[in-house]
C-alpha positions as CSV (number, residue, x, y, z in Angstrom):
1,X,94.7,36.8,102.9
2,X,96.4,37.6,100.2
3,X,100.0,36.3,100.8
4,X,97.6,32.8,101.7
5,X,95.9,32.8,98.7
6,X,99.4,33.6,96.6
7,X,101.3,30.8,98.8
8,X,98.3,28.9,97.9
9,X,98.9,29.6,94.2
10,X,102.4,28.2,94.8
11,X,101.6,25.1,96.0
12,X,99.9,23.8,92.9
13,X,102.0,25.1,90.8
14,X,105.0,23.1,93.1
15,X,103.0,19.8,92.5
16,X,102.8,20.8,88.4
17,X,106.5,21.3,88.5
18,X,107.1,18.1,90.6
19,X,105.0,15.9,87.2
20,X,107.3,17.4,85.3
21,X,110.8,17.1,87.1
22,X,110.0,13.4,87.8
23,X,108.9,12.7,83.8
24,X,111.6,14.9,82.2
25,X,114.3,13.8,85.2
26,X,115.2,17.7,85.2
27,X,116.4,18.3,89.4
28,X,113.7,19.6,91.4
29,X,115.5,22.4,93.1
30,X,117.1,23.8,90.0
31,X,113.5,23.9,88.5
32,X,112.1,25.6,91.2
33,X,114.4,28.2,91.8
34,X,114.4,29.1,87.8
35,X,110.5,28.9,87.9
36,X,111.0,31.6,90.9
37,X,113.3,33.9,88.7
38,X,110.8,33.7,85.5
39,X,108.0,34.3,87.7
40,X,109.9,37.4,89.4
41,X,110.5,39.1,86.3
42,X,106.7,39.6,85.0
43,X,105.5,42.7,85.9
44,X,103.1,43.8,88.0
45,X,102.7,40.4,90.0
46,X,103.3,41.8,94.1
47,X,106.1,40.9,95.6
48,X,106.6,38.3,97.9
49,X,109.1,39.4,100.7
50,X,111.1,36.5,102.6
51,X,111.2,37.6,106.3
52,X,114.6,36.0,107.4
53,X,113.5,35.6,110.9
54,X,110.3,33.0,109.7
55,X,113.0,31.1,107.5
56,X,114.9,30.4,110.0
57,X,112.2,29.5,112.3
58,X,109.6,28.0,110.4
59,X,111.7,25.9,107.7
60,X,115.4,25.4,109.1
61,X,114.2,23.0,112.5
62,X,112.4,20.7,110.5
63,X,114.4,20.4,107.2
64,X,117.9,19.9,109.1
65,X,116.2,17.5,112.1
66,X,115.0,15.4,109.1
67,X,117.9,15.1,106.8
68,X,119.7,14.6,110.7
69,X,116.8,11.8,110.9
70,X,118.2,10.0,107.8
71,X,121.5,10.2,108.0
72,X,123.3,7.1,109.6
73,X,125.2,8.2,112.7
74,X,127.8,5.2,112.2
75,X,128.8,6.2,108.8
76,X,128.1,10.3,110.5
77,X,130.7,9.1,113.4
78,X,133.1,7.1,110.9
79,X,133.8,10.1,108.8
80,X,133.8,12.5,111.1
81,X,137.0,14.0,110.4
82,X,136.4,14.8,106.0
83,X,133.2,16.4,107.3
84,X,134.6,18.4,109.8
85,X,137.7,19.7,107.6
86,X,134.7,20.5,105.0
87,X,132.3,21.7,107.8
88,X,134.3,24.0,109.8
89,X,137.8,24.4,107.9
90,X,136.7,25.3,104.6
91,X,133.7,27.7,105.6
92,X,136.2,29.9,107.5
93,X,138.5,29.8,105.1
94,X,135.9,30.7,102.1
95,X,134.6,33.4,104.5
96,X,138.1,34.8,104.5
97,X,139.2,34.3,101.1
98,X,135.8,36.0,99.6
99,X,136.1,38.5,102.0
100,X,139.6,39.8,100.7
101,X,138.5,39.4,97.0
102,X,134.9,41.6,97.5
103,X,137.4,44.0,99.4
104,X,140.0,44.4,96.7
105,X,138.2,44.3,93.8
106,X,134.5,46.1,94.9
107,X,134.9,49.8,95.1
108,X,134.5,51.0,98.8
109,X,133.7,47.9,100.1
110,X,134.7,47.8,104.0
111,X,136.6,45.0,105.9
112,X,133.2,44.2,108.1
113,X,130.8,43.9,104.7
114,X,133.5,41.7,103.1
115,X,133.5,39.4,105.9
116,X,129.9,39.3,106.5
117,X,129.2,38.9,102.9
118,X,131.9,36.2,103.3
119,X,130.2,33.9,105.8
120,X,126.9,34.5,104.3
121,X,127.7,32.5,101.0
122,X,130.5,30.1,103.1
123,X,128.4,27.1,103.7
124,X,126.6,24.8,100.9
125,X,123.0,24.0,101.7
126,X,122.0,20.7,103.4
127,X,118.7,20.4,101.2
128,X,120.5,21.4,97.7
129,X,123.3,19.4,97.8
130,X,121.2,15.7,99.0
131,X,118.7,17.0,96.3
132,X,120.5,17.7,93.6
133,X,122.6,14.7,93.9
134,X,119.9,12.1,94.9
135,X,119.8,9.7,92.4
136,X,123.0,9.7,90.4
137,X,124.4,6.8,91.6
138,X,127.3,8.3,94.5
139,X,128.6,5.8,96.4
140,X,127.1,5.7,99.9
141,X,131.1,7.1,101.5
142,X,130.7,10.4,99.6
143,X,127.0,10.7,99.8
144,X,127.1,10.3,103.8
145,X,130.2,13.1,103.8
146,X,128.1,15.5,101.3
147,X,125.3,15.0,104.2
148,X,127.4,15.2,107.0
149,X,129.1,18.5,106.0
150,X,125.7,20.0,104.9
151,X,124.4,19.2,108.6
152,X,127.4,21.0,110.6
153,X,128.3,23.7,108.1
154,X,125.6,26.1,108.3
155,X,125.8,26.2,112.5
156,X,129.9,27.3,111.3
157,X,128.9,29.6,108.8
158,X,125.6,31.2,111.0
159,X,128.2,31.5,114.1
160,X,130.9,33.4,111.5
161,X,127.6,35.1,110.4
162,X,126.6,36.4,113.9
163,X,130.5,37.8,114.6
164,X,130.9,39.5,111.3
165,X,127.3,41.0,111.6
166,X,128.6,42.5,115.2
167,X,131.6,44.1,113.3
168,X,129.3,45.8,110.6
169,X,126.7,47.1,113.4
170,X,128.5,48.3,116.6
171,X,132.1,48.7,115.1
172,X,133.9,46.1,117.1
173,X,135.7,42.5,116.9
174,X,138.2,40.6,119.2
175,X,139.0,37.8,117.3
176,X,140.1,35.9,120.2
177,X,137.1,36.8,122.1
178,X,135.1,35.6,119.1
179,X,137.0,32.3,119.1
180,X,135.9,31.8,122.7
181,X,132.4,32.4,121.4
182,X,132.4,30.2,118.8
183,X,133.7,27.2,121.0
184,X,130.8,27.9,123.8
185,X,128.4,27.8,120.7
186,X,129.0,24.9,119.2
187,X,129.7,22.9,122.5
188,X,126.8,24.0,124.6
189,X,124.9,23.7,121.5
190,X,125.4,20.1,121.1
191,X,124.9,19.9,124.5
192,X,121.5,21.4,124.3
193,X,120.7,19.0,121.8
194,X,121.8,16.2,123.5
195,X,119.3,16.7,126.3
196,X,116.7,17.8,124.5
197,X,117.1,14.2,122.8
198,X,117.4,12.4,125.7
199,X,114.7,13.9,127.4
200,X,112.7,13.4,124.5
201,X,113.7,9.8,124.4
202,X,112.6,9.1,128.2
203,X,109.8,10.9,127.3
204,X,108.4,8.0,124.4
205,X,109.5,5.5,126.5
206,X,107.9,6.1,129.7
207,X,104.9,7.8,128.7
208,X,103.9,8.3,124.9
209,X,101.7,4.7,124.3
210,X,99.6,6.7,121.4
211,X,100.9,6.9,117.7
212,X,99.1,10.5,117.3
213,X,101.2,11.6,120.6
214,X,104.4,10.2,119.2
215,X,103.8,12.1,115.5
216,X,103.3,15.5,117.2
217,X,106.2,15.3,119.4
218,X,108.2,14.2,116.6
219,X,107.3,17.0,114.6
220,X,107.7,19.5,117.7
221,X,110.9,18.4,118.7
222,X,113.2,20.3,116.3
223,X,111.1,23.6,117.4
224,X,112.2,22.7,121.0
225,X,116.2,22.0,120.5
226,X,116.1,25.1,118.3
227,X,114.5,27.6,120.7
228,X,116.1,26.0,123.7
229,X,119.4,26.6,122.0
230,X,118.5,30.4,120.7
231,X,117.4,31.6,124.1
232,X,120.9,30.7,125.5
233,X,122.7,32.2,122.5
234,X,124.4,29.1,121.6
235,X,124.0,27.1,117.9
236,X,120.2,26.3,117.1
237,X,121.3,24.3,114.0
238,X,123.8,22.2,116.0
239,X,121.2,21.6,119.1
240,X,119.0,20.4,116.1
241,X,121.4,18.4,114.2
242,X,122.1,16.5,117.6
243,X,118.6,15.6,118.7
244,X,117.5,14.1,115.2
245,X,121.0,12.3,115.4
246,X,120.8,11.0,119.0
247,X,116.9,9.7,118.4
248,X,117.1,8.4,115.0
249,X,119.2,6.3,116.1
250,X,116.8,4.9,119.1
251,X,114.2,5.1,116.8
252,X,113.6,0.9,116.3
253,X,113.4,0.8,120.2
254,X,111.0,4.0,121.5
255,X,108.3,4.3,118.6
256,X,105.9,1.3,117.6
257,X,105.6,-0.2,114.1
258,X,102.5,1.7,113.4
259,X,103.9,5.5,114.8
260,X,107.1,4.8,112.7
261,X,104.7,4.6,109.5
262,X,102.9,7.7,110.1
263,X,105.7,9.6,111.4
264,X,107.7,8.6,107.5
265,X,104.5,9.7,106.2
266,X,103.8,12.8,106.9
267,X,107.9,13.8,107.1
268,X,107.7,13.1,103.6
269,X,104.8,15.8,103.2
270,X,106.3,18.0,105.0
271,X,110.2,17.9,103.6
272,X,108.0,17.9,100.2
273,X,106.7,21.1,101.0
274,X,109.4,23.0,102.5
275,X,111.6,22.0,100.6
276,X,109.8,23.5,97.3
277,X,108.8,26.8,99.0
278,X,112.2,27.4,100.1
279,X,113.7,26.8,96.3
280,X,110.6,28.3,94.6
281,X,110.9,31.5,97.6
282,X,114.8,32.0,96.7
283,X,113.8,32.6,93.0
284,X,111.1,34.8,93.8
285,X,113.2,37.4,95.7
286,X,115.1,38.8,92.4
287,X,112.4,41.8,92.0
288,X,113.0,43.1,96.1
289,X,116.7,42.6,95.1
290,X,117.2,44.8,92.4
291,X,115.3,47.6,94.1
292,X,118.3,48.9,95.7
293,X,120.4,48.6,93.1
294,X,120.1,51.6,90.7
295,X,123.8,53.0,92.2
296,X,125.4,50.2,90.2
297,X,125.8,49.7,86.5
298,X,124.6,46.3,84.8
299,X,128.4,45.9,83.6
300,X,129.1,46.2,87.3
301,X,127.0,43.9,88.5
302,X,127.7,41.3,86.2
303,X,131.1,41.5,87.0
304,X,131.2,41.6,90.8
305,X,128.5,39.1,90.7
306,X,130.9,36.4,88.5
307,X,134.1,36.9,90.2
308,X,132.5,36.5,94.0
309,X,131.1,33.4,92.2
310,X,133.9,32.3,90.4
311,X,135.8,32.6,93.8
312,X,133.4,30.6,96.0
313,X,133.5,27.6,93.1
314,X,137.4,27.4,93.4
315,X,137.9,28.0,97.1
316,X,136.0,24.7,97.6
317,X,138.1,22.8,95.0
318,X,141.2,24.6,96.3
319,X,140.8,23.0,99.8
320,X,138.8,19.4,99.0
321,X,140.9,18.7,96.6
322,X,144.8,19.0,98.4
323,X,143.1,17.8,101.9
324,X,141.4,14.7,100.6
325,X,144.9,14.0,98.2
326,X,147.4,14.1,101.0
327,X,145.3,12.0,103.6
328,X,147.7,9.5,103.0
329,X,150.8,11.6,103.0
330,X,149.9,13.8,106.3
331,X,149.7,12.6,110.1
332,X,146.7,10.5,109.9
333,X,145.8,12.0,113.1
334,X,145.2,15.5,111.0
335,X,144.1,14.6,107.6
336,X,143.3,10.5,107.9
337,X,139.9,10.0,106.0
338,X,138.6,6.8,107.5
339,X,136.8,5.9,104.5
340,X,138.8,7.1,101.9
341,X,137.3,8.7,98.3
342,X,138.6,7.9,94.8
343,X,140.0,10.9,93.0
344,X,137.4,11.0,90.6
345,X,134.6,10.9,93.8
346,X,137.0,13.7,95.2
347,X,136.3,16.1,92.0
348,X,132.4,15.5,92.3
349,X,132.5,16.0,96.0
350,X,134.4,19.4,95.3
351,X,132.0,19.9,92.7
352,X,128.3,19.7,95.0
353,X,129.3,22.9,96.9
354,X,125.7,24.6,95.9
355,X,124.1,27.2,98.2
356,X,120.9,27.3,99.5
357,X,118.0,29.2,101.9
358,X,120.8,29.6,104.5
359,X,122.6,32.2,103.0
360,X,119.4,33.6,101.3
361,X,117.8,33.8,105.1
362,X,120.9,35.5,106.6
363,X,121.5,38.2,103.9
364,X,117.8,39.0,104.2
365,X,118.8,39.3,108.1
366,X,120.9,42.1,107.8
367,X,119.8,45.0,109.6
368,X,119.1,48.3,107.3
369,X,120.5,50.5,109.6
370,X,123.5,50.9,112.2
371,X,123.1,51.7,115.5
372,X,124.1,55.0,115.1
373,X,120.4,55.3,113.1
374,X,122.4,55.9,109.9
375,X,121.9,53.3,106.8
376,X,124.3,50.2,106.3
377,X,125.7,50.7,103.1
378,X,126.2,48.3,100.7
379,X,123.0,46.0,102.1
380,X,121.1,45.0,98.9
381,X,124.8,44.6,96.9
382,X,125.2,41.9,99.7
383,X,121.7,40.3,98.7
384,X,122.8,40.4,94.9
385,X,125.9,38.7,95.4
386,X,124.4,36.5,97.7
387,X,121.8,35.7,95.1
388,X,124.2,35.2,92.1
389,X,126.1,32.7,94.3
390,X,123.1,30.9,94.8
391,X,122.4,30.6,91.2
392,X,125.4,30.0,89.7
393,X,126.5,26.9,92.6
394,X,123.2,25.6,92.3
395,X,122.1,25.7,88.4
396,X,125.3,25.2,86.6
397,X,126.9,23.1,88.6
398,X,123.7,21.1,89.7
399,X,122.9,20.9,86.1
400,X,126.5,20.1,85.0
401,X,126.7,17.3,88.0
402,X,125.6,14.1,85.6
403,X,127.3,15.0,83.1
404,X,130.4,15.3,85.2
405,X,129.7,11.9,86.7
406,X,129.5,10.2,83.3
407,X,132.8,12.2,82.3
408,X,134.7,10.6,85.1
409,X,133.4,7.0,84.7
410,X,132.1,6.7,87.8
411,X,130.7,3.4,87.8
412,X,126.8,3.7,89.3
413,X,126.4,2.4,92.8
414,X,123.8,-0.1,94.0
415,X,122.7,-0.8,97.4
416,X,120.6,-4.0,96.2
417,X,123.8,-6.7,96.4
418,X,124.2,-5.5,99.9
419,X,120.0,-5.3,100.4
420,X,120.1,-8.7,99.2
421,X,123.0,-9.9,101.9
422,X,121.6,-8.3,105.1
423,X,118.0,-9.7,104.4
424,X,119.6,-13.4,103.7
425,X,121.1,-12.8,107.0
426,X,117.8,-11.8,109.0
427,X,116.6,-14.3,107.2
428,X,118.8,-17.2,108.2
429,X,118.9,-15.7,111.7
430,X,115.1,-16.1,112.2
431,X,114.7,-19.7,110.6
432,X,117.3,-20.5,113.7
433,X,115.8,-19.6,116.3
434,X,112.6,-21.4,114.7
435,X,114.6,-24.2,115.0
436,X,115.5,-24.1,118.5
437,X,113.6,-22.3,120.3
438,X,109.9,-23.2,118.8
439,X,110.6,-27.1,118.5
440,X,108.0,-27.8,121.0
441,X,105.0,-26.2,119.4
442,X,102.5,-27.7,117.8
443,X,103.7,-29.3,114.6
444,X,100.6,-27.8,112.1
445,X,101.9,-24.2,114.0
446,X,105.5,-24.9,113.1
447,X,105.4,-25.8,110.0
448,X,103.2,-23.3,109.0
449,X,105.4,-20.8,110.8
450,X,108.6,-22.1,109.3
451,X,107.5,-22.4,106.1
452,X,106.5,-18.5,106.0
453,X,110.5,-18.0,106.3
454,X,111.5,-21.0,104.2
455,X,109.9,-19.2,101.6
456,X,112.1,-15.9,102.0
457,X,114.9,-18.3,102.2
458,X,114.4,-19.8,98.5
459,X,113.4,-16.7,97.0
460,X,116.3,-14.7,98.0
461,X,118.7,-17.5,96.9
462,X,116.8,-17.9,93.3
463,X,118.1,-14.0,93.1
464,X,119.5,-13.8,90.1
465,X,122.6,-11.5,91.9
466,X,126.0,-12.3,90.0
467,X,128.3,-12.8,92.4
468,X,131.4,-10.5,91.3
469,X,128.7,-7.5,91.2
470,X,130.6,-5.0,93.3
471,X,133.5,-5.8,90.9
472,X,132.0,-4.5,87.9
473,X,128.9,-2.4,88.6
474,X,126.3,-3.9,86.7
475,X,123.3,-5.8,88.2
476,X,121.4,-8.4,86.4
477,X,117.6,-8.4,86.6
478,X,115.7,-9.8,89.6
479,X,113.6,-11.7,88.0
480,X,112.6,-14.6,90.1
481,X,112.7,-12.1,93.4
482,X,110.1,-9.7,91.8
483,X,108.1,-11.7,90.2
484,X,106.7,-13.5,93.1
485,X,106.6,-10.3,94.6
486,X,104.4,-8.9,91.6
487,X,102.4,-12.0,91.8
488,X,101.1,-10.9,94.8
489,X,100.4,-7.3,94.4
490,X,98.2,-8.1,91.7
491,X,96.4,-10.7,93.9
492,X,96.0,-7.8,96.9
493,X,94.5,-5.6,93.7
494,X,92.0,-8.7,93.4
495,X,90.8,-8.5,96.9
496,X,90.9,-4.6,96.5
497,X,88.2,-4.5,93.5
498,X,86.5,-7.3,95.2
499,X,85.5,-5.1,98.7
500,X,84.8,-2.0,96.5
501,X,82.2,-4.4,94.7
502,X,80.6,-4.0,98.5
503,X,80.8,-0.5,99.0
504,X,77.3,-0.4,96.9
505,X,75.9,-4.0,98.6
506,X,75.3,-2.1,102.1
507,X,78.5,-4.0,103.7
508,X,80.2,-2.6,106.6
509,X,82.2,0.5,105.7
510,X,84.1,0.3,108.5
511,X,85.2,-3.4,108.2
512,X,85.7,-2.1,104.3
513,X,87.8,0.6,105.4
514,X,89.9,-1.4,107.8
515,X,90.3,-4.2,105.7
516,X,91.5,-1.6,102.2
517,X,93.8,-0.4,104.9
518,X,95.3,-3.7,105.6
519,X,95.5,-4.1,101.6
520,X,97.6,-1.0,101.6
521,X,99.7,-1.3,103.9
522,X,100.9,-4.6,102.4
523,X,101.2,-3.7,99.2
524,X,103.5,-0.7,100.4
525,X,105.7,-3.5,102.3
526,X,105.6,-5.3,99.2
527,X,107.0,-2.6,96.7
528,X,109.3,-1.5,99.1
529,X,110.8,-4.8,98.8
530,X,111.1,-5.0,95.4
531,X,114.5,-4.6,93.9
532,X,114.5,-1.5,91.9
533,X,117.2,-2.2,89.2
C-alpha cells in the first residue's frame, strides 16, 4: 500500500510538472528526471527501488509499440540503411570503445564489466530522443532517422547486453558463437513479430466488430509479441517494433472510425504516463545508487563518471559524422543515405544521442552474485556510471539542443504547405467523382452534397500559403483558413451552452449526452484542422 500510495503521490506531482514544462517550454523529460534527483536527495523519504524485470515488462511493450505505431514505415523503409549504420553499427562500436576506456583508465576493472558496462549505455533511448526533440522544428528526414534508430537500437544493444552479461556470470564467450546468436535473435525476432501482427490483423478483420474489443487488443498486443519473443530467447523489442510497424500501417483498413478515436485516446494517456514515471523513476534511483559506493572517493567518481561520459558523447559524433559525410564518396551500396541530411542536420542528429530507461532497466538487471555464490564486483560502480551517462546525454545536451539548432541556422520546418497540398488533393479527388459518379441523383441531394466540398475547395485556395514557402521557411498567417474554422467552433460552443441550459429543464440526459458528444467530437475534427502557425 505504500509504494501505491507513493506512486500515487507521483502522479500528481507529474501533471504539476507537465503545467509547468508546457508554460515555461522547459522539455518534459529533462524536468522530470531533475525533479527525481532533488527528490532523491532529501532525507528520510523511503526509497523507491526500480525492479528491472517490471521495466522491461510493464513499460518497454507499450512505449516502443507506440512510438513503432507512429512512425511511418515508408520513410522507416526509405532510410533504412542511416538507421541501421546508427542502430547496429554504432552501438557495437560504442560498446567496444567504452569498454576499452573503463578498462584502461578504472582501476581493476575486468574485460567482462567493461563490456557489459559498454552495451548498457550503447543505445540512445527511443522516448528521450522523440521527446526532447519534439517541437524544435527537425525536418521530417532526420526526425524519422532519430525514430527509426531509437526503435532498433535497444534490441542491438539488449542482445550485446545478454552476451556480455554471460561473460561476467559463467566466465565464458565465443564471439563467433555469439555472432550466430545475435543473427537468430534479431531474425526470428522479427519474425515473431511479423506473425504476431498478421495474426492480429486477421484477427480485426474477421472477428473484432466492437470498438471496446478492438482498444483492448490493441493495448495487449505489444505484451503478446514481447512474451512470444522472450519465451523463444529471441529479441522482444524487435518482435514489438515489427507488430506496431506491420499494423499501423493496416490501420485505415481493419479498425473503424470510432475504434481509431479511442484507441489515439487512451495511447495518449497511457504514453503520458509511462513516459513520466519512467523519467521521474530514473531520477529517483540516485539514493539506492550511492549505497554501494563508500569504496570509492568523490574525486573518483567524478572523474570516472565524466570521462565514460565524455566518451559516449564523442563515439556518437566520431561515427555520425564521417558515415553520413562520405555517403557520397563511398559505394552507395555501403554508405548511400537515400534521403540525404545537411551538415548542419548531421551535427544535431550526432548531437540527440541521450540515454534513457533502457540502460537504467538493464544495469538494474545485473545479478549481485556469480554463479560461484561469490559477489560481482564492481555492480553499483556499473549503476553510477550508467546513471551519469544518463544525466549528462540527456540534460546537457537535451537542454543545449535549441540553442544548437539556432546556432546552426537551421531554418524551422513546417508540415502545413504540404498539409495544405495533400488536402487540396483529396479534396479535388472527391469533387470528381461527385461529378461522375453522382450525376444521377437527385439535384437538391447533389448540390447540397457538392457544395459541402466546394466549400473545402475555396477555403483552401483563399489560404493565404506563399508559394515559394519551402524556399525560405517562413509561413504567412492562415487567416482566411482559420477563421472560418473559428467561426464555427464558437457556433458549436453556442449549441453547447444551449443543451446545458436543459440539463436543469428535465430534458433527456441521454439525448444531452449524446448530442454534447457529437459537439465534441466536431470540435476536435475542427481544431485539428486548424493550421497551427
Amino acid at each position: 500500500m505504500e509504494n501505491i500510495a507513493i506512486i500515487v503521490i507521483l502522479l500528481f506531482g507529474i501533471a504539476l510538472l507537465a503545467i509547468f514544462s508546457k508554460k515555461y517550454k522547459f522539455p518534459f523529460p529533462i524536468l522530470l528526471v531533475i525533479t527525481g534527483v532533488l527528490i532523491s536527495l532529501i532525507p528520510g523519504l523511503p526509497i523507491i527501488k526500480l525492479d528491472p524485470q517490471v521495466v522491461l515488462l510493464l513499460f518497454m511493450p507499450p512505449l516502443l509499440y507506440s512510438a513503432a505505431w507512429h512512425t511511418s514505415w515508408h520513410e522507416f523503409r526509405t532510410n533504412i540503411r542511416p538507421i541501421s549504420l546508427a542502430a547496429i553499427g554504432l552501438v557495437l562500436f560504442t560498446t567496444v570503445l567504452v569498454a576499452i576506456v573503463a578498462h584502461s583508465f578504472i582501476p581493476y576493472f575486468s574485460w567482462p564489466m567493461a563490456f557489459l558496462l559498454g552495451a548498457i549505455i550503447s543505445p540512445p533511448d527511443a522516448v528521450a530522443a522523440t521527446s526532447v526533440t519534439q517541437g524544435l522544428g527537425l525536418r521530417p528526414t532526420l526526425l524519422n532517422i532519430l525514430e527509426g534508430e531509437s526503435l532498433l537500437n535497444d534490441a542491438s544493444g539488449l542482445i550485446a547486453y545478454k552476451f556480455a552479461l554471460v561473460a561476467v556470470t559463467a566466465g565464458n564467450f565465443v564471439f563467433w558463437s555469439a555472432g550466430l546468436t545475435f543473427l537468430y535473435s534479431s531474425i526470428l525476432g522479427v519474425g515473431i513479430g511479423f506473425a504476431v501482427g498478421y495474426l492480429i490483423h486477421l484477427f480485426y478483420k474477421k472477428f473484432v466488430c466492437d470498438d471496446t474489443i478492438a482498444v483492448a487488443i490493441s493495448l495487449l498486443t505489444p505484451y503478446a509479441a514481447y512474451l512470444i519473443a522472450e519465451h523463444f530467447e529471441t529479441s522482444g523489442v524487435l518482435a514489438v517494433v515489427t507488430a506496431g510497424l506491420f499494423l499501423s500501417y493496416r490501420s485505415s483498413r481493419i479498425l473503424s472510425h470510432s475504434a481509431r478515436i479511442m484507441t489515439t485516446s487512451i495511447w495518449q494517456i497511457i504514453n503520458y504516463f509511462l513516459n513520466s514515471l519512467v523519467f521521474i523513476l530514473i531520477g529517483l534511483q540516485l539514493r539506492e545508487i550511492r549505497s554501494g559506493l563508500s569504496n570509492y572517493s568523490i574525486y573518483e567518481l567524478f572523474l570516472y563518471g565524466t570521462i565514460v561520459s565524455i566518451v559516449v558523447i564523442l563515439v556518437r559524433f566520431l561515427w555520425i559524422i564521417p558515415s553520413i559525410l562520405l555517403s557520397n564518396k563511398v559505394s552507395e551500396k555501403i554508405f548511400k543515405f537515400n534521403s540525404k541530411l545537411t551538415n548542419s542536420e548531421t551535427i544535431v542528429f550526432a548531437w540527440s544521442g541521450m540515454r534513457g530507461v533502457v540502460s537504467m532497466a538493464a544495469a538494474m538487471a545485473i545479478p549481485f552474485t556469480l554463479k560461484s555464490g561469490m559477489s560481482l564486483p564492481d555492480r553499483s560502480l556499473v549503476l553510477y556510471l550508467t546513471f551519469c551517462v544518463i544525466l549528462v546525454t540527456l540534460i546537457p545536451l537535451g537542454l543545449t539542443l535549441p540553442w544548437l539548432i539556432k546556432k546552426l541556422k537551421i531554418s524551422p520546418y513546417s508540415v502545413d504547405m504540404e498539409e495544405y497540398e495533400i488536402r487540396n488533393s483529396v479534396v479535388s479527388h472527391t469533387i470528381s467523382y461527385i461529378e461522375e459518379n453522382l450525376s444521377l441523383m437527385n439535384d437538391d441531394l447533389l448540390n447540397n452534397i457538392k457544395s459541402k466540398y466546394e466549400v473545402k475547395y475555396n477555403r483552401l485556395q483563399r489560404t493565404d500559403l506563399p508559394s515559394n514557402y519551402f524556399g525560405n521557411g517562413k509561413l504567412l498567417p492562415n487567416q482566411i483558413f482559420n477563421e472560418f474554422t473559428k467561426v464555427q467552433i464558437e457556433l458549436i460552443n453556442i449549441e453547447r451552452q444551449e443543451i446545458e441550459k436543459m440539463h436543469s429543464t428535465g430534458k433527456n440526459e441521454e439525448i444531452l449526452r449524446k448530442m454534447i458528444f457529437e459537439l465534441d467530437l466536431e470540435e476536435t475534427r475542427l481544431q485539428i484542422e486548424m493550421y497551427q502557425n
